[in-house]
N, C-alpha and C positions, 0 to 999 in steps of 0.2 A: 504494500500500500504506500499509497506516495507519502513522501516523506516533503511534503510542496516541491517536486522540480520543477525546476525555473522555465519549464521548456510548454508547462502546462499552466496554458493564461487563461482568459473570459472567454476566449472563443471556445476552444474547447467543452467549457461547463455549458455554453449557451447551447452548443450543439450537443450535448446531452441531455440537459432539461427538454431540447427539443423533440429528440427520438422520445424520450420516457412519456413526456404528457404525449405522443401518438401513440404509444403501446398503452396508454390509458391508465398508468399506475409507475410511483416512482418508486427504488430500489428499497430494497427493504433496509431497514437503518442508516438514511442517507442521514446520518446525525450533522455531517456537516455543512449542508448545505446552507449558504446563505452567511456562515459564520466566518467573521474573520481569522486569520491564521492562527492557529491556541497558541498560548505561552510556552515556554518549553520547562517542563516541573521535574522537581525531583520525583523520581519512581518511591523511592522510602517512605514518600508521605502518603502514598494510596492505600489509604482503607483495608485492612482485611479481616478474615474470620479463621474460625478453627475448623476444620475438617478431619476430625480423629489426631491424628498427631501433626496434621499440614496444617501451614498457617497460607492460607489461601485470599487472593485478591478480591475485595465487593464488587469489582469490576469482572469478567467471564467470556474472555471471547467465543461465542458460539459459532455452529458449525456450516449451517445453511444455504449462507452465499459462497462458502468454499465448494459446497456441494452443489451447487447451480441449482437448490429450493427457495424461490425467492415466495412462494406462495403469492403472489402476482398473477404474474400471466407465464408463458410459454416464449415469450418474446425476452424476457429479464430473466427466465433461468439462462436461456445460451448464452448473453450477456453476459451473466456470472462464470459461468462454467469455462468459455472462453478466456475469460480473463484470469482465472485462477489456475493457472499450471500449475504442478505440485513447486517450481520456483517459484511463482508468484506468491503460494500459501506462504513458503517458507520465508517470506520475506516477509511477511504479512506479521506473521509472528513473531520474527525478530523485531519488527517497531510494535509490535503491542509490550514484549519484552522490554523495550527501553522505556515503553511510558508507563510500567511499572504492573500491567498486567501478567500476573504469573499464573495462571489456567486455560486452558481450551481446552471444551467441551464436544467433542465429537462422537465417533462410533469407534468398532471394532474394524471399520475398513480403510476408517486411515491410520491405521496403530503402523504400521508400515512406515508413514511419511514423519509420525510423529517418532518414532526411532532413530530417523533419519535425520530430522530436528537437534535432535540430543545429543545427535554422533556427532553434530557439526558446529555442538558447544553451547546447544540453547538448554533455556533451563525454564521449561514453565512445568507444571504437572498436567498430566492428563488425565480427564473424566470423562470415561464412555457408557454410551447407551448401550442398550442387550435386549437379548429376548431369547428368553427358552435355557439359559446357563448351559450354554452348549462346552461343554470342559475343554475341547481341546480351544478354544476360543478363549475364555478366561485363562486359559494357561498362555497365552500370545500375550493378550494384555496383561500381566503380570512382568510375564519375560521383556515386554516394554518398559517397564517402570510407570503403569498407569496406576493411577491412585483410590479410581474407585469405577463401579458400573452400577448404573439405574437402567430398570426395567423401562421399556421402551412406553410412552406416554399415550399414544395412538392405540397399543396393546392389549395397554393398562384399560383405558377406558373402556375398552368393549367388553372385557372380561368383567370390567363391575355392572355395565349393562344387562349381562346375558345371566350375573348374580356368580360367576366365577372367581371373582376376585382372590381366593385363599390362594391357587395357581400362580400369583404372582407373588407369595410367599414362598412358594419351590426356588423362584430364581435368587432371591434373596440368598438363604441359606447355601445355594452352590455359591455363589460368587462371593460370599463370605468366608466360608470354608477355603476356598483358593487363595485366599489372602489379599479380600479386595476389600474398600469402606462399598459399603451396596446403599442405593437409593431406588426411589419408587417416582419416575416422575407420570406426569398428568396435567392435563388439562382442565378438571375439573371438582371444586371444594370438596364435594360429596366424598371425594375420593380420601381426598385425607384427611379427612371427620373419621370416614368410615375405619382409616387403616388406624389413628390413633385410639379409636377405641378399642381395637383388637390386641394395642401393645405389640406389637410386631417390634421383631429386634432388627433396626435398621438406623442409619446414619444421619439421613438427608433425605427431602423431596428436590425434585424437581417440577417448579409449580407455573403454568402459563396465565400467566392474568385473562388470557381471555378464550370463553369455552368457546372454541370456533367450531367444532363438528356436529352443532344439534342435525339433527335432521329436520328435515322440512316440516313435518309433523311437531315436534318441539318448537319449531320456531312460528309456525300459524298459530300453535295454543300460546306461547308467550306473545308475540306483538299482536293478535286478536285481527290480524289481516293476511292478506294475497294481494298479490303471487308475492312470494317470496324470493329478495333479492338472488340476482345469479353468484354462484359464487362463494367462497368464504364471507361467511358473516363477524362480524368485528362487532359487539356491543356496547358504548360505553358506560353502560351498568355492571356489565363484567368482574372491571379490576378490583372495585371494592366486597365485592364478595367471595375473591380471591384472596385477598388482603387478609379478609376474618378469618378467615380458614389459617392462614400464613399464621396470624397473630396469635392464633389458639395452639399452632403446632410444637410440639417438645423439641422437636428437631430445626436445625439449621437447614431453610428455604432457598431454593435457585429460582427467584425469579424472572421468567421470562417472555419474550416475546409483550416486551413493554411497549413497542412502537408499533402495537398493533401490525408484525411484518408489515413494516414500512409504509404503512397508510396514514401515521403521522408524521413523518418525514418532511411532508409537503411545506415546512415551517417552521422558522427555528423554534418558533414559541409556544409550540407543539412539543416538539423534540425536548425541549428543556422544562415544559411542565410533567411530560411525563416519565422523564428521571427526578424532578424533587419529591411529585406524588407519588412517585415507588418507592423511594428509600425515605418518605416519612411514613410509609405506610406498613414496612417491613419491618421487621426486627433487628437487631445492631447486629445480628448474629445471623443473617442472611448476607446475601449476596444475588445480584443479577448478573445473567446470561445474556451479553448482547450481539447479537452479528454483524461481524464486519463486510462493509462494499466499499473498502478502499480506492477504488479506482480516480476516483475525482478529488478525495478530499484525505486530508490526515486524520482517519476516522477514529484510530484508533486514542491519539493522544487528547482528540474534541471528544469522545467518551472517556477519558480517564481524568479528562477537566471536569466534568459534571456529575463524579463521581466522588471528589476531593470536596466539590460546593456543595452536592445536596444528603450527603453522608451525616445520618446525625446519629 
């Protein structure tokens, strides 16, 4: 992610604001848009939390625009994906690394790139998603140096749906046993009311501020109309009923997908009310997950500035 080269002026930006409003949605966490060039801050001062024996950043690079899931369109994942070569990533992470981001949260398929990482002197930890504690998998991520896996959030929810939920208790206990910190992440409060009253022996959530998968049926009984919008729905009643959930939980919270996948992006004053409403909303003992779309702007150190201000 750039780091401002001198080589990338207005035009450029203007000619991307101009493709994005034609594909009809802009990059998911364009946090920098609009803002002038951050300061450049000590890394030491950034916030963090405890994660079993890691002392882990409030800040979270997440995974999605390295994976060309911009939850957009079809037009902004190639976009991403394009631009993210496994040297792009790794450059990416090296400037979240200087501006004091020490975590990326990814999967079990880039544990490969993230070794790679490591080999070539970075130093962040890794937390990956899962599904099913497949062992010879937990044993790669281990032999990485990852530091912990949560059950896949997408999973999760349909298994609490269909009233399966205990099954994501199996994954826990393998990935625990292998010698990983294990989380349960999700989409949805229900979920972690439901899992904290079970006492489940686990580390962490992973919590999305916003239920984005009702079904069309959930979503005519909640807003009392049709048709309903195409597309990923984005609530903004959502995040605070995420938040209670958060605020009740014993465990330390990842929350994510704060920029509504980039649909508040469109603004700075967007983009910076909803990092103050999330980390006054969380616990001092949480942390959010946010993803980077470096390409335009110094994404990473304009999120680690708004992490340092709205930190309380």
């Amino acid at each position: 992610m750039s780091t401002h080269d001198s080589n990338r002026g207005a035009a450029s930006r203007e000619s991307r604001r101009g493709f994005l409003h034609a594909a009809g949605a802009l990059p998911m966490v364009a946090a920098g848009l609009g803002a002038s060039p951050p300061e450049k801050t000590d890394p030491a001062r950034l916030p963090r939390i405890q994660l079993g024996p890691h002392s882990v950043s409030r800040l979270i690079c997440g995974a999605n625009p390295f994976n060309g899931g911009s939850h957009l369109s079809t037009f902004v994942n190639r976009q991403m994906k394009e631009y993210y070569t496994p040297e792009q990533i790794i450059k990416t992470l090296r400037r979240c690394q200087e501006v004091g981001i020490n975590c990326w949260q990814s999967s079990g398929a880039n544990v490969d790139l993230y070794r790679r990482f490591t080999d070539e002197g970075g130093k962040m930890h890794y937390l990956s998603l899962g599904v099913g504690g497949d062992d010879a998998g937990l044993r790669r991520l281990v032999e990485a140096g990852a530091i912990a896996s949560a059950h896949h959030g997408e999973v999760t929810d349909r298994l609490f749906k269909t009233g399966k939920l205990d099954e994501v208790n199996e994954f826990l206990k393998k990935a625990h046993d292998a010698g990983l910190l294990v989380g349960v992440s999700t989409h949805m409060p229900d979920v972690v009311d439901a899992i904290e009253s079970k006492g489940w022996d686990l580390d962490f959530y992973m919590t999305c501020v916003y239920e984005r998968h009702r079904s069309a049926e959930a979503l005519t009984a909640l807003l009392g109309q049709a048709p309903i919008p195409v597309g990923e729905v984005y609530l903004p009643n959502d995040p605070p009923r995420m938040f209670k959930a958060i605020q009740a939980a014993k465990r330390p919270c990842l929350a994510f997908k704060i920029l509504a996948a980039g649909r508040l992006s469109e603004r700075r004053q967007w983009v910076e009310d909803a990092f103050r409403q999330t980390y006054a909303s969380i616990k001092p003992s949480d942390a959010v997950i946010v993803g980077i779309y470096d390409r335009y702007d110094d994404q990473p150190a304009d999120c680690a500035g708004m992490c340092r201000r709205f930190c309380v």
